[in-house]
Every structure is written in C-alpha cells, then in structure tokens.
mmCIF file of the N, C-alpha and C atoms, coordinates in Angstrom:
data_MODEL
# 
_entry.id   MODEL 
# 
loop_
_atom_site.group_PDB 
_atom_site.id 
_atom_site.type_symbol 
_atom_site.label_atom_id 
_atom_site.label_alt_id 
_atom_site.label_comp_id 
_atom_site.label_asym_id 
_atom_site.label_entity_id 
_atom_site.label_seq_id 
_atom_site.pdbx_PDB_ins_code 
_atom_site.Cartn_x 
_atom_site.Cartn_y 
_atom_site.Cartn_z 
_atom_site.occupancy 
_atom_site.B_iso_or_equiv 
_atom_site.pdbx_formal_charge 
_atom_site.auth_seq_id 
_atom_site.auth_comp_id 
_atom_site.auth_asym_id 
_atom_site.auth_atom_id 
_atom_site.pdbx_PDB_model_num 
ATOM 1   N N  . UNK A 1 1  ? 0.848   -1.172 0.000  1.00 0.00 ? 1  UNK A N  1 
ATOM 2   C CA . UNK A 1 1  ? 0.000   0.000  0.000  1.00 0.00 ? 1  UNK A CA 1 
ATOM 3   C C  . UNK A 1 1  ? 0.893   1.234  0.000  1.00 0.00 ? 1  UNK A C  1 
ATOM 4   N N  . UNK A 1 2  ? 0.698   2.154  -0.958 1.00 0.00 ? 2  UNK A N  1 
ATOM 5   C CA . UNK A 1 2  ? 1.533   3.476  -1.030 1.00 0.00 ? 2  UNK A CA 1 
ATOM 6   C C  . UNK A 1 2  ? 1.097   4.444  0.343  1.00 0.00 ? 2  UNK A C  1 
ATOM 7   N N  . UNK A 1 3  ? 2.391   4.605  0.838  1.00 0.00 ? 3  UNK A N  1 
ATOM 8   C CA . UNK A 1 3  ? 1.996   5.509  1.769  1.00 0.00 ? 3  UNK A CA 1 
ATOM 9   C C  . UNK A 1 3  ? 1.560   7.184  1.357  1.00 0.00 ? 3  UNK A C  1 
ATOM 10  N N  . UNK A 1 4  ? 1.516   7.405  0.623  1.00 0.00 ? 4  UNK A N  1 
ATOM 11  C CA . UNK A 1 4  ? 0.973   8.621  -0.094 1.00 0.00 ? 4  UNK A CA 1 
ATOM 12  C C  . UNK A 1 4  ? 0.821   8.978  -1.323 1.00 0.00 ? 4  UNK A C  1 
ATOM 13  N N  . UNK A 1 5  ? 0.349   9.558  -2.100 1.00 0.00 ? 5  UNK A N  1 
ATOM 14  C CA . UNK A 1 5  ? 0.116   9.820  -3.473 1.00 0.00 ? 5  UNK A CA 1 
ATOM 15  C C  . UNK A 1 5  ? 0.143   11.506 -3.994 1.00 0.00 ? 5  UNK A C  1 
ATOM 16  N N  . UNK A 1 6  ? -0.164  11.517 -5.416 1.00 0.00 ? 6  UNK A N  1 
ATOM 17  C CA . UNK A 1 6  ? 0.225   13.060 -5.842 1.00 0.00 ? 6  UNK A CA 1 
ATOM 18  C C  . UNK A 1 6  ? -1.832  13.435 -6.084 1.00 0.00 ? 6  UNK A C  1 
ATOM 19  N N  . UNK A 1 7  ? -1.705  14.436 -5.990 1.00 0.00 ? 7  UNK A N  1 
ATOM 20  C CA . UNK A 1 7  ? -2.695  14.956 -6.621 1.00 0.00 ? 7  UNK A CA 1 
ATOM 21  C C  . UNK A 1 7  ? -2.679  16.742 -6.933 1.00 0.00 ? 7  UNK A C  1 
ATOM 22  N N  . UNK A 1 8  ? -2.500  16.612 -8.436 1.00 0.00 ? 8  UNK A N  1 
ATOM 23  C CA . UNK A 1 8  ? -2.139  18.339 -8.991 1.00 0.00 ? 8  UNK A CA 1 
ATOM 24  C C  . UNK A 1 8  ? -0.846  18.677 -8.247 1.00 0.00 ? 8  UNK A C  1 
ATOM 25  N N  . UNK A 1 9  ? 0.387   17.563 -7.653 1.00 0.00 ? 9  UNK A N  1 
ATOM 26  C CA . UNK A 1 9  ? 1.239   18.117 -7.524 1.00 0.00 ? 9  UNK A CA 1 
ATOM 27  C C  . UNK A 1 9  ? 1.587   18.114 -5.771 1.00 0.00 ? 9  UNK A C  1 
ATOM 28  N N  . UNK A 1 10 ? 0.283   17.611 -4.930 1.00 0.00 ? 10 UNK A N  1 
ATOM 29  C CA . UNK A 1 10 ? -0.041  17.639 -4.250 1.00 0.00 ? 10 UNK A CA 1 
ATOM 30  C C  . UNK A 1 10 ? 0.641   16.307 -3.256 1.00 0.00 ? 10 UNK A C  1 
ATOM 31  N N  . UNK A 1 11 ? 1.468   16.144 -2.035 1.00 0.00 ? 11 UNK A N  1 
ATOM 32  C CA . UNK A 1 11 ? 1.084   14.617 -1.494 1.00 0.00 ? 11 UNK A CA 1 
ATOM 33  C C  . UNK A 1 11 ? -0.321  14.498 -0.510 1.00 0.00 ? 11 UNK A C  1 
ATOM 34  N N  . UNK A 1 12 ? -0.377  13.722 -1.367 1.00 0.00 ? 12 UNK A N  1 
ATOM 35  C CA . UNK A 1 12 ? -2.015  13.394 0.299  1.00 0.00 ? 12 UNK A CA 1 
ATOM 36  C C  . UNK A 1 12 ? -1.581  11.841 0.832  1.00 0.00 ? 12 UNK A C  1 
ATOM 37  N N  . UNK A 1 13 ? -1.728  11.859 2.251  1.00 0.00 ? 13 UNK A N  1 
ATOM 38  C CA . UNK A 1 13 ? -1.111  10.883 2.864  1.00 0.00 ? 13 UNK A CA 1 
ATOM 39  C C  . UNK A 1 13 ? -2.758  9.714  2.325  1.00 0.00 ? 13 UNK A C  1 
ATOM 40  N N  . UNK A 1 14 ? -2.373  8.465  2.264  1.00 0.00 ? 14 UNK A N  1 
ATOM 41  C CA . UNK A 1 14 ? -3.317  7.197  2.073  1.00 0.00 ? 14 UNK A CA 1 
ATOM 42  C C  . UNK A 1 14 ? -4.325  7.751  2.983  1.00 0.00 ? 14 UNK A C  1 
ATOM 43  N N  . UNK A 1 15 ? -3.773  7.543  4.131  1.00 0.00 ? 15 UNK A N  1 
ATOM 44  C CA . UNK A 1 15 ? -5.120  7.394  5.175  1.00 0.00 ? 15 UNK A CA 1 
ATOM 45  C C  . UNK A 1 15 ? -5.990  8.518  5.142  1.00 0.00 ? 15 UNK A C  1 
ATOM 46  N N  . UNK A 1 16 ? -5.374  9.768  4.532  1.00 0.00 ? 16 UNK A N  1 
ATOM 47  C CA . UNK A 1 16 ? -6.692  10.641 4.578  1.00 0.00 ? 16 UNK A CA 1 
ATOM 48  C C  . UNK A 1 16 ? -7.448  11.006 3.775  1.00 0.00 ? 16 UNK A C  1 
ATOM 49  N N  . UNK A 1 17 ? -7.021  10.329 2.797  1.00 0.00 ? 17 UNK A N  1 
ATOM 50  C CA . UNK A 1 17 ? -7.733  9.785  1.293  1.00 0.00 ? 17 UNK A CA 1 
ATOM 51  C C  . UNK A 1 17 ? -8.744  8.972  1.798  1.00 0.00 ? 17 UNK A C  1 
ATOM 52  N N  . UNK A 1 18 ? -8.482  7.928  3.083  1.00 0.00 ? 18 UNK A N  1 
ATOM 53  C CA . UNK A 1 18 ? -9.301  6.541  3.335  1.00 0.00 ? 18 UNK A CA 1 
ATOM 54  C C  . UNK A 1 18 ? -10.328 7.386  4.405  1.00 0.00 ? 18 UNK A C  1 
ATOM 55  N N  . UNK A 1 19 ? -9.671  7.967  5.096  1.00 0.00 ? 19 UNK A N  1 
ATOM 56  C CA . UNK A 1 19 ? -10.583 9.195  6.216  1.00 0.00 ? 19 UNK A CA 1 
ATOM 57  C C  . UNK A 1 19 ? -11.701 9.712  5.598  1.00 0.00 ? 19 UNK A C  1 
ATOM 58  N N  . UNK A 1 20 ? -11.559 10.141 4.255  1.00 0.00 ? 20 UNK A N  1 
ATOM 59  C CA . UNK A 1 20 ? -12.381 11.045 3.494  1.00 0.00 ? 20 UNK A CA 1 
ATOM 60  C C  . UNK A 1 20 ? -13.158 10.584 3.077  1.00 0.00 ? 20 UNK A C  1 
ATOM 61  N N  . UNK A 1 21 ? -12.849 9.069  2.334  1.00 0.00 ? 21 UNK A N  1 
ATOM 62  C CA . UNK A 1 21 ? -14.114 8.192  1.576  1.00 0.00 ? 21 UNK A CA 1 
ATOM 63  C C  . UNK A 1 21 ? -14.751 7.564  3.046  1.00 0.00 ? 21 UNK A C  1 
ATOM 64  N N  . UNK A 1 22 ? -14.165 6.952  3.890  1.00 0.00 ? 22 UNK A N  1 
ATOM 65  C CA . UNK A 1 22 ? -15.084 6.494  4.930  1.00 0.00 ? 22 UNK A CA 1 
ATOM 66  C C  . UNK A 1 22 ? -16.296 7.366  5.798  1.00 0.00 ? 22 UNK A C  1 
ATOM 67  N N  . UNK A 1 23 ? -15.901 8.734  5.519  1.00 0.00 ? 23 UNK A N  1 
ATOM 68  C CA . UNK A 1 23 ? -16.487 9.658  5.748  1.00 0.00 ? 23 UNK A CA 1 
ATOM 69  C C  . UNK A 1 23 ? -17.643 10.190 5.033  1.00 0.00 ? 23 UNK A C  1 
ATOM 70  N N  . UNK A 1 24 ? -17.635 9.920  3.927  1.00 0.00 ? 24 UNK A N  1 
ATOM 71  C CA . UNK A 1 24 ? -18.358 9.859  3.115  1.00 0.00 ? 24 UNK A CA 1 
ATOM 72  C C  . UNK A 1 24 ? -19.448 8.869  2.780  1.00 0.00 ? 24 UNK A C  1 
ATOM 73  N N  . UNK A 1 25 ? -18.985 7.740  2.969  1.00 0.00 ? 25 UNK A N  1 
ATOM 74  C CA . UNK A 1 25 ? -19.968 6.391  3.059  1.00 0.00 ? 25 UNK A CA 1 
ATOM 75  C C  . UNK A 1 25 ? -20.215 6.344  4.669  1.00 0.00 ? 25 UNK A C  1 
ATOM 76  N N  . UNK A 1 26 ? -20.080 7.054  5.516  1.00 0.00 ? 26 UNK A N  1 
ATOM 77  C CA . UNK A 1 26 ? -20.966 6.833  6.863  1.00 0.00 ? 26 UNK A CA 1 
ATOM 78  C C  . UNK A 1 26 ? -22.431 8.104  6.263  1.00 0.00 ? 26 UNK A C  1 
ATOM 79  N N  . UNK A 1 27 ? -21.720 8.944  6.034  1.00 0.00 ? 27 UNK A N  1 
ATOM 80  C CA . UNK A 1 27 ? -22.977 9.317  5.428  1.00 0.00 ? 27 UNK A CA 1 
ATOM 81  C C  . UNK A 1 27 ? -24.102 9.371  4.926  1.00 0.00 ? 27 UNK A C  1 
ATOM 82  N N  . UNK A 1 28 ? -23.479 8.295  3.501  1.00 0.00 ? 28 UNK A N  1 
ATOM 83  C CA . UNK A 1 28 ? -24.797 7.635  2.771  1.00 0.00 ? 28 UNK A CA 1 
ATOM 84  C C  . UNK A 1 28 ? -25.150 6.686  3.841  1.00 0.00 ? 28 UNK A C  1 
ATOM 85  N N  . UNK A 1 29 ? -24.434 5.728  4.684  1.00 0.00 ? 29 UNK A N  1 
ATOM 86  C CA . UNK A 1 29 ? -24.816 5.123  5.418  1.00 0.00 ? 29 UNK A CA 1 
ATOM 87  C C  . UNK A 1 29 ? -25.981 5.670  6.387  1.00 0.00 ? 29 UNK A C  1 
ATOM 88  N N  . UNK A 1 30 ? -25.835 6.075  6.946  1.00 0.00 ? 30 UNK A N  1 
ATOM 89  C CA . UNK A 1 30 ? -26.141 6.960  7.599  1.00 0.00 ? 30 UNK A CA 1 
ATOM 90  C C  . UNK A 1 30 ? -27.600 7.551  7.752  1.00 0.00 ? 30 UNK A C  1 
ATOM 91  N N  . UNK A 1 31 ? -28.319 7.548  6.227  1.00 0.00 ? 31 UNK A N  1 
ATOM 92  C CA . UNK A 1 31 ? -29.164 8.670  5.629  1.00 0.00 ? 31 UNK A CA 1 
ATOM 93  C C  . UNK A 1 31 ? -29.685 7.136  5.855  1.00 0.00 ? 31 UNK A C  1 
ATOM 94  N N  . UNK A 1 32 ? -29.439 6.459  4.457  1.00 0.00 ? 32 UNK A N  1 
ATOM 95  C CA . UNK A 1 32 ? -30.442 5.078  4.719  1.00 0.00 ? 32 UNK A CA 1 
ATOM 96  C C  . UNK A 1 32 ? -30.899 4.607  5.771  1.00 0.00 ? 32 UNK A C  1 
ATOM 97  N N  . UNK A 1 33 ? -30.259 4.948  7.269  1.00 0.00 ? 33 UNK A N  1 
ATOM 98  C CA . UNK A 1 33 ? -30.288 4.455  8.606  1.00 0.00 ? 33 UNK A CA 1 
ATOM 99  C C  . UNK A 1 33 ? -31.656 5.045  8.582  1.00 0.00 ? 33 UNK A C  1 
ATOM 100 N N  . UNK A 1 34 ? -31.334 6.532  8.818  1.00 0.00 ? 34 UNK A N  1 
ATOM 101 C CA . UNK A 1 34 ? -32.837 7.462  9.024  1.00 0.00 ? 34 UNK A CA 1 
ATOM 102 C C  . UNK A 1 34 ? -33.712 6.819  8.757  1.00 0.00 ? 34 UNK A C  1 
ATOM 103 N N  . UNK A 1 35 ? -33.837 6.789  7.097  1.00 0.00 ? 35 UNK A N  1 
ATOM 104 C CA . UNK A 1 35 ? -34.596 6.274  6.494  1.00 0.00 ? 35 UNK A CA 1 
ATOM 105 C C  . UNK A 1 35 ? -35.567 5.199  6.467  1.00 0.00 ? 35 UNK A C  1 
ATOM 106 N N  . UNK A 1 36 ? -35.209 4.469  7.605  1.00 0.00 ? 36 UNK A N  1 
ATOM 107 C CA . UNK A 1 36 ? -35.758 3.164  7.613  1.00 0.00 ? 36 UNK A CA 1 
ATOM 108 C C  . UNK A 1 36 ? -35.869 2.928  9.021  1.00 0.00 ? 36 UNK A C  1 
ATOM 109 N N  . UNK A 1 37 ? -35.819 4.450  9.899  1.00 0.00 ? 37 UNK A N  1 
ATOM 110 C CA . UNK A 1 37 ? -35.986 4.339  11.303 1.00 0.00 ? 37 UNK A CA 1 
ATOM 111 C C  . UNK A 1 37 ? -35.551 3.778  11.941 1.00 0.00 ? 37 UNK A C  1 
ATOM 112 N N  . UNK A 1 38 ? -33.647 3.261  11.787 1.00 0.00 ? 38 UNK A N  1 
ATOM 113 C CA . UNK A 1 38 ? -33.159 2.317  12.754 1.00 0.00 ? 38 UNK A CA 1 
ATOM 114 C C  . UNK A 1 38 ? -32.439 3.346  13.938 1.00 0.00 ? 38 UNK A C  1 
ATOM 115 N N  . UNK A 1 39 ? -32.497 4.612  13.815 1.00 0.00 ? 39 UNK A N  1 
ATOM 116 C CA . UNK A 1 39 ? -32.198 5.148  14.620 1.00 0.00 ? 39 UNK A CA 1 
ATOM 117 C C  . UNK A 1 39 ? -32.770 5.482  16.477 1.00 0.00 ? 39 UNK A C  1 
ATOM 118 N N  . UNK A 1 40 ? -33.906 5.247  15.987 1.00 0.00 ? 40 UNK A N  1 
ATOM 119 C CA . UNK A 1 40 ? -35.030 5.150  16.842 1.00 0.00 ? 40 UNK A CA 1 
ATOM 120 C C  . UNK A 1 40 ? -34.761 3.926  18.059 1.00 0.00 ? 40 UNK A C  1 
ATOM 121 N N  . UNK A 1 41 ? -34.181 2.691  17.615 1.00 0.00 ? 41 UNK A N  1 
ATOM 122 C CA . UNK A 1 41 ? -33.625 1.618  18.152 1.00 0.00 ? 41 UNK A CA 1 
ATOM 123 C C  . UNK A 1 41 ? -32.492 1.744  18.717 1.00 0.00 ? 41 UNK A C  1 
ATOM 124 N N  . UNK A 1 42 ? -31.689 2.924  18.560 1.00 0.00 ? 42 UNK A N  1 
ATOM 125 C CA . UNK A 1 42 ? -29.515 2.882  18.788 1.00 0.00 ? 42 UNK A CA 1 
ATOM 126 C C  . UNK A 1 42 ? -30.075 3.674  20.019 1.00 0.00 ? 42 UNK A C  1 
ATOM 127 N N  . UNK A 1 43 ? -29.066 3.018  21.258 1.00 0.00 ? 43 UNK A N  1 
ATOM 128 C CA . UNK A 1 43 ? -28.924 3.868  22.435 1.00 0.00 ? 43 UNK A CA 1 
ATOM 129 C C  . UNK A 1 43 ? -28.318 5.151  22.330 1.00 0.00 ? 43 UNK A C  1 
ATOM 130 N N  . UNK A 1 44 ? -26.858 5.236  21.958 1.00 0.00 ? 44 UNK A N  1 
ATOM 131 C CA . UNK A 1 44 ? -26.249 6.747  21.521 1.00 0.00 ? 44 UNK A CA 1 
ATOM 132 C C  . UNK A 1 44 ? -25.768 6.576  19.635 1.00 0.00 ? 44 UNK A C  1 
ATOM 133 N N  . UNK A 1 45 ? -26.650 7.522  19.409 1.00 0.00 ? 45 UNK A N  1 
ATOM 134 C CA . UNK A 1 45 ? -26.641 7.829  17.793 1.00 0.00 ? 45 UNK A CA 1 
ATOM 135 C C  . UNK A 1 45 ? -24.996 8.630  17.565 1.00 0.00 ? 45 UNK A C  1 
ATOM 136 N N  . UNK A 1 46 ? -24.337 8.785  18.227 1.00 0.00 ? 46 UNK A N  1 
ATOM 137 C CA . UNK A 1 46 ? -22.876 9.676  18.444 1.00 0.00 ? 46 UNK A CA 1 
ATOM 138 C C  . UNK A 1 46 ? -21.984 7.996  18.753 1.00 0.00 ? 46 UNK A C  1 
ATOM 139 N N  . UNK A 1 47 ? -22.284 7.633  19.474 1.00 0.00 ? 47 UNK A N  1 
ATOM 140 C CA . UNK A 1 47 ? -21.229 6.521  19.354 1.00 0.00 ? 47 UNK A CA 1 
ATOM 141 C C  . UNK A 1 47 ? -21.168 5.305  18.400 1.00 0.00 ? 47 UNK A C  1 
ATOM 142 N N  . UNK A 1 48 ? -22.501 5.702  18.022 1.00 0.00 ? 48 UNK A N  1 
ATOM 143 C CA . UNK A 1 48 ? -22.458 4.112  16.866 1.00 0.00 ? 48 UNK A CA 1 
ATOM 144 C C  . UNK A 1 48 ? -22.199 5.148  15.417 1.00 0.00 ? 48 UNK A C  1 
ATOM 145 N N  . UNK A 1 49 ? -22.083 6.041  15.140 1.00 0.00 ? 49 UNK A N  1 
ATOM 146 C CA . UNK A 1 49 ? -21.708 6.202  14.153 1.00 0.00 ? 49 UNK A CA 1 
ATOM 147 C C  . UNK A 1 49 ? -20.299 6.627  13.922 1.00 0.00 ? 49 UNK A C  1 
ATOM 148 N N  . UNK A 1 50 ? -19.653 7.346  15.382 1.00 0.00 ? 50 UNK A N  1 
ATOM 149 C CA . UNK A 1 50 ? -18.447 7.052  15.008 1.00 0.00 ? 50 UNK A CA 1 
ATOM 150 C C  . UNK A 1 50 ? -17.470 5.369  14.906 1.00 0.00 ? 50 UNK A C  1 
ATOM 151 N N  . UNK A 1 51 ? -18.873 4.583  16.021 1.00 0.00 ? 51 UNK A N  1 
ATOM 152 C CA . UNK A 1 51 ? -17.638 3.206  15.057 1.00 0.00 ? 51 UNK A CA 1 
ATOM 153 C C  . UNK A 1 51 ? -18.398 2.440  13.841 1.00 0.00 ? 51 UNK A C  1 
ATOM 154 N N  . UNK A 1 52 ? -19.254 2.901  13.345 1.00 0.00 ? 52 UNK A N  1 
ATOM 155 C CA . UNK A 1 52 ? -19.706 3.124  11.702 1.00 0.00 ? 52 UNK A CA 1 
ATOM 156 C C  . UNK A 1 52 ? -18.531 3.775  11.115 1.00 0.00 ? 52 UNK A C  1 
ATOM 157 N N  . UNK A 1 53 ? -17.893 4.618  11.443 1.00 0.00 ? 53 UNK A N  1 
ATOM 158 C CA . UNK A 1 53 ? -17.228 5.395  10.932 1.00 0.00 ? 53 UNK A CA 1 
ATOM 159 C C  . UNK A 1 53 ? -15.869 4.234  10.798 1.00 0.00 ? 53 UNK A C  1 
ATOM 160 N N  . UNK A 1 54 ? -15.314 3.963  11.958 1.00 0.00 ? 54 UNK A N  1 
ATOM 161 C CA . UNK A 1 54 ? -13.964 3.372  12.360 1.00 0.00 ? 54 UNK A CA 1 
ATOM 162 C C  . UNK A 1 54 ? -14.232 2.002  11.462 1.00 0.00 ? 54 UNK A C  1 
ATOM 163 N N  . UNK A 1 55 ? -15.328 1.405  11.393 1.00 0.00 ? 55 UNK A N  1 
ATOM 164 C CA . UNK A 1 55 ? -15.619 0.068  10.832 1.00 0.00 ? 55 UNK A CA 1 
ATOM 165 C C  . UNK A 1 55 ? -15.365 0.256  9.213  1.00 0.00 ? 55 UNK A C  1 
ATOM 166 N N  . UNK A 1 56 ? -16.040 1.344  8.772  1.00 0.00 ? 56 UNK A N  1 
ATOM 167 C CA . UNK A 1 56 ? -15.870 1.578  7.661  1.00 0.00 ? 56 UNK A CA 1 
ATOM 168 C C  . UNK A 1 56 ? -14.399 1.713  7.062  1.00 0.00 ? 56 UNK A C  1 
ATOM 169 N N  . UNK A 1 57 ? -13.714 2.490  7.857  1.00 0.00 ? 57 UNK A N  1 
ATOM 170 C CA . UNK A 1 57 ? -12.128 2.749  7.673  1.00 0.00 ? 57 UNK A CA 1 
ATOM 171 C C  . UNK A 1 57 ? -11.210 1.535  7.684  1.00 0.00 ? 57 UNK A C  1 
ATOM 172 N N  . UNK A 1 58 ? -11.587 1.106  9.021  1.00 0.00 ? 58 UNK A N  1 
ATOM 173 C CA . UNK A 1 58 ? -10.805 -0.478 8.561  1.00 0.00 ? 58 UNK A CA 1 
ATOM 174 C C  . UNK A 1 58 ? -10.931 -1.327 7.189  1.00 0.00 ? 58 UNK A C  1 
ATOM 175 N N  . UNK A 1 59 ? -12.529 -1.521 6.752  1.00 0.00 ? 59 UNK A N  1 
ATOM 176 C CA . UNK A 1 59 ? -12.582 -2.104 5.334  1.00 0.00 ? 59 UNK A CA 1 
ATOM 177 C C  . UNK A 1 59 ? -12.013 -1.887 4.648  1.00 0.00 ? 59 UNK A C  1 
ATOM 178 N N  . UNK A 1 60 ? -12.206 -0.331 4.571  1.00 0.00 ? 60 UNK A N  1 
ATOM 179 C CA . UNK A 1 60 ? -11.384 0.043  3.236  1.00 0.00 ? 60 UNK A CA 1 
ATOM 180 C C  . UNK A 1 60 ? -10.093 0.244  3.664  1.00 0.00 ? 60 UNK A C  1 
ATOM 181 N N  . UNK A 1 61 ? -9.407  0.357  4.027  1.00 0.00 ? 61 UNK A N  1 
ATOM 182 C CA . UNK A 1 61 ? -7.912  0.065  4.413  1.00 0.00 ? 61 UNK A CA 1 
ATOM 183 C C  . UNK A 1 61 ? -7.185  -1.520 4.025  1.00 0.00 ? 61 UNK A C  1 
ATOM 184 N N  . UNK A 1 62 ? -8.145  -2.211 4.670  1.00 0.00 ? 62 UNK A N  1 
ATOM 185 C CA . UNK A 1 62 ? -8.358  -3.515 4.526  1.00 0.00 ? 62 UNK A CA 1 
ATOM 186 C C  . UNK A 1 62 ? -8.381  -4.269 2.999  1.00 0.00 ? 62 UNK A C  1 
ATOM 187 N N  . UNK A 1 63 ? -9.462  -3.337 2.277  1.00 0.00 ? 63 UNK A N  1 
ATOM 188 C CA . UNK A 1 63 ? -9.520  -3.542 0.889  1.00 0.00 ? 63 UNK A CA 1 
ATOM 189 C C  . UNK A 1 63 ? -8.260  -2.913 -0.310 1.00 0.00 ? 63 UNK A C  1 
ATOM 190 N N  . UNK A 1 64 ? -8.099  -1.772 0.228  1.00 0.00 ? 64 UNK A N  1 
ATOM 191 C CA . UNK A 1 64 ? -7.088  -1.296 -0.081 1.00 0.00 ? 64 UNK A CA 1 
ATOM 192 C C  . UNK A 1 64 ? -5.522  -2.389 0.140  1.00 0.00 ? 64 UNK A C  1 
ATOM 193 N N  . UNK A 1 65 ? -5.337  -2.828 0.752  1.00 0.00 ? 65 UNK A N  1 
ATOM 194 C CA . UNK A 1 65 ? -4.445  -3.412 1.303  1.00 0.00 ? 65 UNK A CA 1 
ATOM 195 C C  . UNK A 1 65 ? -4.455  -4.923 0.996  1.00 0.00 ? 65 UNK A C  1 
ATOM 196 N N  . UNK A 1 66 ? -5.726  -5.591 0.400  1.00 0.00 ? 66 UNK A N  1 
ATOM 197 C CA . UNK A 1 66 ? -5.662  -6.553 -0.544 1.00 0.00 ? 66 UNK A CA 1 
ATOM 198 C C  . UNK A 1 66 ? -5.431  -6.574 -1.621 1.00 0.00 ? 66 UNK A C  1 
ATOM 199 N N  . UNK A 1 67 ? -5.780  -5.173 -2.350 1.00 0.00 ? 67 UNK A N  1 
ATOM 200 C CA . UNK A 1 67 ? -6.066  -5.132 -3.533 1.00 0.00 ? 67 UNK A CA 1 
ATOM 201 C C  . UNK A 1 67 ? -4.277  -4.657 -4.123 1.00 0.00 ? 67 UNK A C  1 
ATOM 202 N N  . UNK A 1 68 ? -3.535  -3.276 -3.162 1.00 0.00 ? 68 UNK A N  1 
ATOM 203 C CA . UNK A 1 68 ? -2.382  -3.043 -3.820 1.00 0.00 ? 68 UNK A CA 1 
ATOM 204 C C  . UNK A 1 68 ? -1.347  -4.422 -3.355 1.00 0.00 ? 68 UNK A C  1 
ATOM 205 N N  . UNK A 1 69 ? -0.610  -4.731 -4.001 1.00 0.00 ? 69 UNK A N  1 
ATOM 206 C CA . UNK A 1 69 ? 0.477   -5.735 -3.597 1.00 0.00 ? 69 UNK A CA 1 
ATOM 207 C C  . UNK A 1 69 ? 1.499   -5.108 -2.099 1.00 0.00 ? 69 UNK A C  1 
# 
C-alpha cells in the first residue's frame, strides 16, 4: 500500500484519502439508517456512528491493502 500519493502536484497521505471516503460512506450510510428508522432503536446515535465510521475505515484500508500488492 503506497503511503501517499500526488494529486495536482499535491502529497495526500493514504489514510486521509481513506478518512475522506469512509467519511463519506458513513454518510450515505447513515441517511439510509434514518430512512428506515433504525435510529429510533440505537442507544447513543454519536457513538455508533463514530464506530460506523472506524468500521468503515478499517474495510477500506483492509480492501485497499488486498487489492495493492
């Protein structure tokens, strides 16, 4: 896994590339939750989505990390 990459010239470290998309899919995650009223059921809506959040990051780290050699 590259520890960082270019963009326009730019380094952006991996992980906050992976920070950003996981951040992003807790989101959509997130909305669908609403959506279907599972929120209504979660004791603290602040702690399960930050390890929605952390769960998400591992995958893709995870995936990331299968996928580059």
């Amino acid at each position: 896994m590259p520890g960082e990459f270019t963009v326009y010239g730019v380094f952006v470290p991996t992980l906050l590339a992976l920070m950003t998309l996981a951040y992003l899919l807790k989101g959509g995650v997130r909305f669908v939750l609403q959506r279907l009223g599972a929120y209504h059921h979660i004791w603290h809506p602040s702690l399960f989505n930050f390890a929605l959040f952390l769960i998400l990051l591992d995958g893709l780290y995870r995936l990331l990390h299968w996928i580059s050699p």
